[in-house]
NULO-738791 format. One line per 3 residues: number of its first residue (from 1); their letters; for each residue x, y, z of C-alpha. Coordinates in Angstrom, 2 decimals, always signed. Last residue first. Layout:
! NULO-738791
NUM) A) X/Y/Z | ... $
***
This chain:
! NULO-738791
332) XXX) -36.59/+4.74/-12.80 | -33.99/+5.56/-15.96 | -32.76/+3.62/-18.46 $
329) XXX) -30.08/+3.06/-20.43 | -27.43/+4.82/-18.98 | -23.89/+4.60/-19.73 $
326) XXX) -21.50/+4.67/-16.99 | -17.38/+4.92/-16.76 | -15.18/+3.83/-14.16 $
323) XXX) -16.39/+0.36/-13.26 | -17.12/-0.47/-9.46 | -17.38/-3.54/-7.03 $
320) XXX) -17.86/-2.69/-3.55 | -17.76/-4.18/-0.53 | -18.67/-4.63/+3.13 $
317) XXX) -17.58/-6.17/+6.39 | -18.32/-7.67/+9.08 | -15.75/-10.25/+10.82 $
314) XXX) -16.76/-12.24/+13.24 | -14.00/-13.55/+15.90 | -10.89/-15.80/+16.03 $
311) XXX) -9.19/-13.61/+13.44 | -8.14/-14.93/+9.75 | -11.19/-14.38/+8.35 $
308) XXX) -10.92/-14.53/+4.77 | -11.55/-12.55/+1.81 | -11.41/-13.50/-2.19 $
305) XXX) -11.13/-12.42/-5.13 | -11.64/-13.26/-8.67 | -10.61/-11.23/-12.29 $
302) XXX) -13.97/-12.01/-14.57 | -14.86/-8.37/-15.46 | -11.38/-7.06/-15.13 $
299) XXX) -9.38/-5.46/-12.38 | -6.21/-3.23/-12.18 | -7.72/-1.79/-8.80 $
296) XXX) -8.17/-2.75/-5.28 | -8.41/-0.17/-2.50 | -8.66/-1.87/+1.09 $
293) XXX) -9.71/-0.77/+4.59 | -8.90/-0.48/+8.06 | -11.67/+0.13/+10.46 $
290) XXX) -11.38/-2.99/+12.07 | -7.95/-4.76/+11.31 | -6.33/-5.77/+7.67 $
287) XXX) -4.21/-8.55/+6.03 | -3.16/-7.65/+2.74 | -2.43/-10.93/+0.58 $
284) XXX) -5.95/-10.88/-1.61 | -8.37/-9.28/+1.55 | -7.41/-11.37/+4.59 $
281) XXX) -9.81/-10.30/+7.24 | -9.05/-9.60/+11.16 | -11.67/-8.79/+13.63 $
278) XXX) -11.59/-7.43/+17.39 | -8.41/-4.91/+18.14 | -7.13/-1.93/+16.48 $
275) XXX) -3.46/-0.54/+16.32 | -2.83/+2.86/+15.41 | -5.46/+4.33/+18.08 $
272) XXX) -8.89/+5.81/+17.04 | -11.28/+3.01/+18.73 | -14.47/+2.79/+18.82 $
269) XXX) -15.84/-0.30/+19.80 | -15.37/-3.91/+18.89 | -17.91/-3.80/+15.79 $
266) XXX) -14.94/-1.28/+13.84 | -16.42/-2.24/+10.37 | -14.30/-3.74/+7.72 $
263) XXX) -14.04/-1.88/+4.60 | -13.30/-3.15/+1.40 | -13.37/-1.34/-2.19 $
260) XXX) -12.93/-2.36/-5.85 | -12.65/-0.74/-9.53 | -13.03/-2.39/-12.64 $
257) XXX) -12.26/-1.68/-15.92 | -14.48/-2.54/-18.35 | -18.17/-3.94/-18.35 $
254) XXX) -19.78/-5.61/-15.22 | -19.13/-8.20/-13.07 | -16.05/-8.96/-10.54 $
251) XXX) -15.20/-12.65/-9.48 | -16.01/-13.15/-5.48 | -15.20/-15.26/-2.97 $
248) XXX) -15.93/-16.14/+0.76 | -13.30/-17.32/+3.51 | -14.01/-19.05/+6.88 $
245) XXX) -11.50/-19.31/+9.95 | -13.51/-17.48/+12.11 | -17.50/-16.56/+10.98 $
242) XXX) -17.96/-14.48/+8.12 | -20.42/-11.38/+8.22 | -20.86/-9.88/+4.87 $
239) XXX) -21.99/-7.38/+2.79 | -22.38/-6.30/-1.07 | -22.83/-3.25/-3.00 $
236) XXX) -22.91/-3.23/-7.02 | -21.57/+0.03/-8.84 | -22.04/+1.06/-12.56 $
233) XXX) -24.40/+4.05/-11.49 | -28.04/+5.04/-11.52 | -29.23/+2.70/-8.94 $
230) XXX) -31.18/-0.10/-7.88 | -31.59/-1.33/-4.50 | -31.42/-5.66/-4.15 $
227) XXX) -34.04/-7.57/-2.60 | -34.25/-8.09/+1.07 | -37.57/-7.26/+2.23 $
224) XXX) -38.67/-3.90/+0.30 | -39.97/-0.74/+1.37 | -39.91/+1.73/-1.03 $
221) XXX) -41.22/-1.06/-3.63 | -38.99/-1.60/-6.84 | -40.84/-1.97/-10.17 $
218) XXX) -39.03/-3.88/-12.74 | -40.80/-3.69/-16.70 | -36.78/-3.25/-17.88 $
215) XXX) -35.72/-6.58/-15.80 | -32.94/-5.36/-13.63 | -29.27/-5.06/-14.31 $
212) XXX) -29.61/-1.87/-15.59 | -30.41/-0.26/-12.21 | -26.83/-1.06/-11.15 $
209) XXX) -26.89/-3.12/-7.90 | -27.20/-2.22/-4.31 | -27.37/-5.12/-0.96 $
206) XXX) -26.17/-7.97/-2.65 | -25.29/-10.62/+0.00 | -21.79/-12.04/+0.02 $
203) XXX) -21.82/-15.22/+2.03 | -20.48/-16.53/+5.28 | -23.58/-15.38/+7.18 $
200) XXX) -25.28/-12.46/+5.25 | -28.92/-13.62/+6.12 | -27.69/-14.77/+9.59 $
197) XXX) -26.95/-11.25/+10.47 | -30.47/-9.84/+9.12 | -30.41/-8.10/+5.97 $
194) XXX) -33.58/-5.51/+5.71 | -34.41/-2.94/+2.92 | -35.31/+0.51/+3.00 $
191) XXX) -35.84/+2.81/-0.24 | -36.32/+6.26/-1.16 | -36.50/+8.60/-4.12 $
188) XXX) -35.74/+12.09/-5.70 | -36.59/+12.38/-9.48 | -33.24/+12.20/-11.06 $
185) XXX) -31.50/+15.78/-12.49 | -28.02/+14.34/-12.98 | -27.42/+10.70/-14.44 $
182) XXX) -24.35/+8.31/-13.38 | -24.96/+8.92/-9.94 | -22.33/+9.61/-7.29 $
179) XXX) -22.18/+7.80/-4.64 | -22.41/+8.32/-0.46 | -22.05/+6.36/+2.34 $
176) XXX) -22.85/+6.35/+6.26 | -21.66/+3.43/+7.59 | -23.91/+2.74/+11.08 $
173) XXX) -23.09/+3.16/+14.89 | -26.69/+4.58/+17.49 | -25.85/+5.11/+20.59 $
170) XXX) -28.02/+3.62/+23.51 | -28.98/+5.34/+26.95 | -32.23/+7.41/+25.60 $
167) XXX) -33.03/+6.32/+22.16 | -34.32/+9.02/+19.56 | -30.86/+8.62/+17.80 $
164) XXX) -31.58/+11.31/+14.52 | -30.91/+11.73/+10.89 | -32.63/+14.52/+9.07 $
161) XXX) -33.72/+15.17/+5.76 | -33.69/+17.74/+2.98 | -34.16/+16.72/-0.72 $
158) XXX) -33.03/+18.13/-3.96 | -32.87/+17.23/-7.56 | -31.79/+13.68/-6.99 $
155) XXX) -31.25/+13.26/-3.33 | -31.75/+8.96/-4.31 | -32.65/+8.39/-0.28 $
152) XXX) -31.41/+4.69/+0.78 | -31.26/+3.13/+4.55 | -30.30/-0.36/+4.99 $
149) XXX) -31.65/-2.19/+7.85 | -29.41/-4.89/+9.60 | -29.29/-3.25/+13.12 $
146) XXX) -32.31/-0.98/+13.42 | -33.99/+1.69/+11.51 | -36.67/+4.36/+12.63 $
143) XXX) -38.69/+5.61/+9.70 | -40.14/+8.65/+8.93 | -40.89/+9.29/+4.99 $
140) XXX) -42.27/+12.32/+4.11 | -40.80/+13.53/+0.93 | -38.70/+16.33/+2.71 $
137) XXX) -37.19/+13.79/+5.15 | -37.34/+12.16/+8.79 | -34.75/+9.26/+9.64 $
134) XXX) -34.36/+7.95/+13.02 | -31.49/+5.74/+13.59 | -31.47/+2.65/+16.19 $
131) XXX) -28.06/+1.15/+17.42 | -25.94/-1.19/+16.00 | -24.76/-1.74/+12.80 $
128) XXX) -26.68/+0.24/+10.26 | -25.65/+0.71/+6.65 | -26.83/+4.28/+6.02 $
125) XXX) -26.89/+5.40/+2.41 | -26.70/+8.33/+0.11 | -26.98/+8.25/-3.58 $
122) XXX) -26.05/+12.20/-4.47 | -26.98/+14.92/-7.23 | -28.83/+16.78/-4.33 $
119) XXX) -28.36/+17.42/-0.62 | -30.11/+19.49/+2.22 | -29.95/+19.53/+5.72 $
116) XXX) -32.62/+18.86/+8.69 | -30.41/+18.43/+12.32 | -27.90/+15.56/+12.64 $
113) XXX) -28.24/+13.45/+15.85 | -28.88/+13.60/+19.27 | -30.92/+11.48/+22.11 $
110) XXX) -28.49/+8.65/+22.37 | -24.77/+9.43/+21.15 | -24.09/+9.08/+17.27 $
107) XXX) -21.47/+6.60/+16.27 | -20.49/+7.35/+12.58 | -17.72/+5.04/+10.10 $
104) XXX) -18.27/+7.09/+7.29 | -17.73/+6.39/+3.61 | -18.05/+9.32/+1.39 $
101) XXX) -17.04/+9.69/-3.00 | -17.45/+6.37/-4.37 | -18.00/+7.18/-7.97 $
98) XXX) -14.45/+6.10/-8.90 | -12.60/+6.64/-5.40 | -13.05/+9.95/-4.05 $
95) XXX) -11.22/+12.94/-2.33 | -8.31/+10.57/-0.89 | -4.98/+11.93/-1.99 $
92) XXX) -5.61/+15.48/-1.45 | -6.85/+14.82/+2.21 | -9.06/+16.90/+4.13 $
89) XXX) -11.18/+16.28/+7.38 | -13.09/+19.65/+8.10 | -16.16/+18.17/+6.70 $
86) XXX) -15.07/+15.32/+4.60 | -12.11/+14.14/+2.03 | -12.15/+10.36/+2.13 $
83) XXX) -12.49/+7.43/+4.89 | -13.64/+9.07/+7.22 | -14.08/+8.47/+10.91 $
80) XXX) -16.79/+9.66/+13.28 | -17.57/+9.90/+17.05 | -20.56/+12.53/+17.30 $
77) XXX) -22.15/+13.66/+20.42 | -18.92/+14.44/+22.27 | -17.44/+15.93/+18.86 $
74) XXX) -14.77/+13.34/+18.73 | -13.22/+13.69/+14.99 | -11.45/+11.36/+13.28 $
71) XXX) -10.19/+11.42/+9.10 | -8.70/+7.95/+8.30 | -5.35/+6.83/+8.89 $
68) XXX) -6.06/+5.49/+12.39 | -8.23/+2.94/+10.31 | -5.17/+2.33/+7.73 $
65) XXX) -6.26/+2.72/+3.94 | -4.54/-0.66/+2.36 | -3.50/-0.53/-1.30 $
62) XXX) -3.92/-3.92/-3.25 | -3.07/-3.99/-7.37 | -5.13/-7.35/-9.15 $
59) XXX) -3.53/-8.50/-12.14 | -2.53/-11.42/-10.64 | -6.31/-12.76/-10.13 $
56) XXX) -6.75/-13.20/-6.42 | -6.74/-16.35/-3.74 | -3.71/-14.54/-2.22 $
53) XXX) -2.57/-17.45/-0.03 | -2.17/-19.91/-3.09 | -0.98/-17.18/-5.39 $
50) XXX) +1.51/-16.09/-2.80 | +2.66/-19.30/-2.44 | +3.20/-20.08/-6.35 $
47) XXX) +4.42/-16.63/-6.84 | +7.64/-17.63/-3.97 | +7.97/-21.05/-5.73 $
44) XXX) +8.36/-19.73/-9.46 | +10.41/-16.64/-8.00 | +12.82/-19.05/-6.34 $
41) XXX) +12.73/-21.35/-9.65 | +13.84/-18.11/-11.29 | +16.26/-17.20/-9.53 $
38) XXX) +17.98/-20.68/-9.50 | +17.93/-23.01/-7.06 | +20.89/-24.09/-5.28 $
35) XXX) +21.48/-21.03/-2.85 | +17.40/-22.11/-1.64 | +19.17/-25.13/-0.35 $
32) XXX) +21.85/-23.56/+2.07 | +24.99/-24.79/+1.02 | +27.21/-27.80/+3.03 $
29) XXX) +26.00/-30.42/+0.59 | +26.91/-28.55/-2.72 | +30.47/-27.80/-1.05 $
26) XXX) +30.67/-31.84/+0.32 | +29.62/-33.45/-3.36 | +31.96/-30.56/-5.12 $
23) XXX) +35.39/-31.58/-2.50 | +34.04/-35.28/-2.82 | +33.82/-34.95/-6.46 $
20) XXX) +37.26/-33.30/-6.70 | +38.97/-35.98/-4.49 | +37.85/-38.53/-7.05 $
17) XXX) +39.30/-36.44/-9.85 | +42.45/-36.33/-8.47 | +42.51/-40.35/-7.41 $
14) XXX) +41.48/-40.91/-11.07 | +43.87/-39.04/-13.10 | +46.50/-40.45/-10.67 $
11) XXX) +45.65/-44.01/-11.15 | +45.99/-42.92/-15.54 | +49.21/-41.66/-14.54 $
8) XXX) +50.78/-44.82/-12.87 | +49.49/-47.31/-15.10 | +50.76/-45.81/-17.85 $
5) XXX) +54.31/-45.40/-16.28 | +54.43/-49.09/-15.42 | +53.04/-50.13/-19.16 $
2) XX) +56.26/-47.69/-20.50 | +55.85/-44.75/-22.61 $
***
């Protein structure tokens, strides 16, 4: 081959593969970025945003329970939601979570209430919100409890009580709860204890906490300040008011599995519609209105949370960190 026809090819080879990079450098240009990255850098980006606004171990499983999902019932003197299977409120899906078995979002109108009844083999507890509730009971306790105060009767073998708004132009809203203890046949027993809003500002305040995680020699007075309630069950209670904008944390105790609960309380007024207004909390990547709530299970002793306010007002809620299996050790 000639010098002249040498020449000639190898300027051709060039020119054509010159026009191909401009042709590849103008396609790659012209594409969307996130078509350039593979699937799995898309996945490794989208996980490492959701871990960031999540704030929550991955092995952590989120279900919300709607507010206007919730049992409702107006009776005129009672306005009540629940959250699982209650009174003429039934739901095969929602008869109990772990030994969480009530949680009841009550107003009460002044001057009425809930006549004497009887329970047994059940922790029951009033968180109050607003309003004034009278209690009255088989083992003589009579006490009239105010925002903040925590209410605890240990039914036991059998007790009757009664729950009642003495106030005249004021109802009475509180969580009523109920758990089921690890042991049957308890002595009945009572407790009160008092959180004021400032005590539980942007912080997660024990409220209940397995009896076993107390010195053995504990004694626990009836009527306490603001020390933790024991009881018979693998379950710790905690609340919280956090202020706009502010977030709180929390890395789940005990042995085993865990199980975990959120509910934020309706403070703006009741309110049975599909959409509610007032407070909004981030709980992991679900965010959630008054009265909604949150189911989180898959957890380990050591798996973190955490929830933030993402409203522009005060968000109250409360929470509850569970195993699925108790041993007792002791008993009060």
């Amino acid at each position: 081959m000639s010098i002249n026809r040498r020449v000639l090819l190898l300027t051709v080879i060039i020119v054509t593969t010159s026009i191909a990079s401009v042709k590849l450098s103008t396609s790659l240009f012209s594409r969307p970025l996130n078509r350039l990255l593979t699937p799995r850098i898309i996945r490794s980006a989208s996980t490492m945003a959701a871990s960031s606004a999540n704030s929550a171990s991955p092995s952590l499983m989120f279900e919300v329970r709607k507010s206007s999902d919730r049992g409702n019932a107006d009776h005129g003197w009672l306005k009540t939601f629940h959250t699982f299977s209650f009174a003429d409120y039934y739901s095969p899906k929602f008869q109990s979570y772990g030994p969480l078995r009530v949680i009841n979002e009550d107003r009460v109108a002044p001057t009425t209430g809930f006549p004497t009844h009887r329970h047994r083999e059940f922790e029951i507890f009033s968180y109050i919100l607003n309003g004034e509730l009278t209690h009255r009971d088989s083992m003589n306790n009579v006490e009239t409890l105010t925002r903040g105060d925590v209410q605890y009767t240990s039914a036991g073998t059998g007790i009757a009580h009664s729950e009642y708004n003495d106030n005249h132009t004021k109802e009475v809203h509180f969580l009523q709860i109920w758990v089921k203890p690890g042991i049957s046949g308890l002595k009945p027993n009572y407790y009160t204890r008092h959180h004021a809003s400032e005590s539980k500002r942007d912080i997660l305040v024990p409220i209940i906490a397995p009896i076993e995680t107390f010195p053995t020699d504990a004694t626990f007075a009836k009527e306490g300040k603001n020390e933790p309630i024991p009881i018979h069950q693998d379950m710790r209670f905690f609340a919280s008011i956090l202020s706009p904008g502010k977030s709180v944390g929390y890395t789940f105790r005990g042995e085993g599995s865990r199980l975990g609960y959120v509910h934020l309380a309706q403070m703006s007024g009741y309110n049975p519609a599909k959409t509610t207004a007032g407070a909004k909390l981030l709980v992991g990547d679900k965010e959630i209105r008054e009265g909604d709530g949150v189911f989180v299970n898959g957890g380990k002793p050591g798996d973190s949370i955490e929830f933030q306010n993402v409203g522009d007002i005060d968000a109250e809620f409360v929470w509850f960190d569970m195993g699925e299996h108790y041993t007792p050790e002791q008993k009060i």
